[in-house]
C-alpha positions, 0 to 999 in steps of 0.5 A: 421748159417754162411757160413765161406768158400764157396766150391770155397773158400775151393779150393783155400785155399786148394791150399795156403795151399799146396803151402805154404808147398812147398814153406818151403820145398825143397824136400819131401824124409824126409817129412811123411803128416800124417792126423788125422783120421777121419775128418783131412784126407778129408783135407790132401787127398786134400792138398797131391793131390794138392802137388802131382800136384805142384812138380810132379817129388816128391814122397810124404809120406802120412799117416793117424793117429787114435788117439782115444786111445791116447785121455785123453777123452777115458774113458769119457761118458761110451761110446764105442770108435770106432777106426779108421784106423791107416796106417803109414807105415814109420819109422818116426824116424828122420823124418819132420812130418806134422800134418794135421787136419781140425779145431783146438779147444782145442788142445787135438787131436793134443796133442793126435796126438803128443803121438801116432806119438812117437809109430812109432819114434822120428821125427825131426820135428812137424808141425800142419796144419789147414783148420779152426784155432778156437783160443780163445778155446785153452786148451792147448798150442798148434799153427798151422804152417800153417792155412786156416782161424783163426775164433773168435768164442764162446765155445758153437759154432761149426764149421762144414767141410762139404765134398762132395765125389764128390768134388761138394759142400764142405764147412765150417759152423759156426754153433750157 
């Protein structure tokens, strides 16, 4: 097991990372973050309360995006897929979206992420942002806009975000 962020490291990266989105963006009006239900939200609440902080004077579009149904994986291994809660209550038709989800693997969850978003309209835009870029196990063509950290790892490893409720002991492991 390797440590890959501390909990002061996660918070700083956090913090390059909302930073970075307003530094690309000027205003936020035909902006939708959207975080990819379940582990992509833990980041993106993050991300938009630390924007929030940085251009107070903004009104932020924030929603959350269950992709389970649009999986190709759906139907595998028999078993029972509980979805999550979908709250997008934007028409995105037109809109800059940007994606966020916590590790970036084989791409499936952001292709699914991509076809479900057309269910609430045809936006201008897509970008992916990622606290943890694992890019050497990419089965489709998928690249982040804005990363955390790139980690070189084995297919057989995992990377574990670890969130604490508290805001006391986040981290990412990897994870043999």
């Amino acid at each position: 097991m390797k440590t890959l962020f501390t909990h002061e490291q996660l918070t700083i990266t956090i913090q390059r990372l909302a930073h970075q989105l307003v530094e690309q963006i000027e205003a936020f009006e035909d902006v939708v973050i959207i975080g990819i239900q379940p582990r992509g939200i833990h980041l993106s609440d993050r991300v938009v309360k630390a924007i929030q902080a940085i251009v107070p004077c903004q009104k932020i579009q924030y929603g959350q995006l269950d992709t389970t149904f649009y999986r190709d994986d759906v139907h595998q291994n028999n078993s029972i897929h509980i979805p999550s809660a979908t709250s997008i209550d934007y028409n995105l038709e037109g809109k800059q979206i940007i994606l966020i989800d916590d590790v970036l693997h084989t791409g499936r969850t952001i292709r699914a992420a991509m076809d479900a978003l057309i269910d609430f309209g045809r936006p201008k835009h897509v970008s992916l942002m990622v606290l943890i870029d694992r890019r050497f196990s990419r089965e489709l063509p998928i690249q982040p806009d804005f990363v955390g950290q790139s980690v070189d790892t084995m297919y057989s490893q995992k990377v574990k975000v670890q969130w604490d409720e508290h805001n006391q002991d986040h981290k990412v492991l990897l994870l043999d």
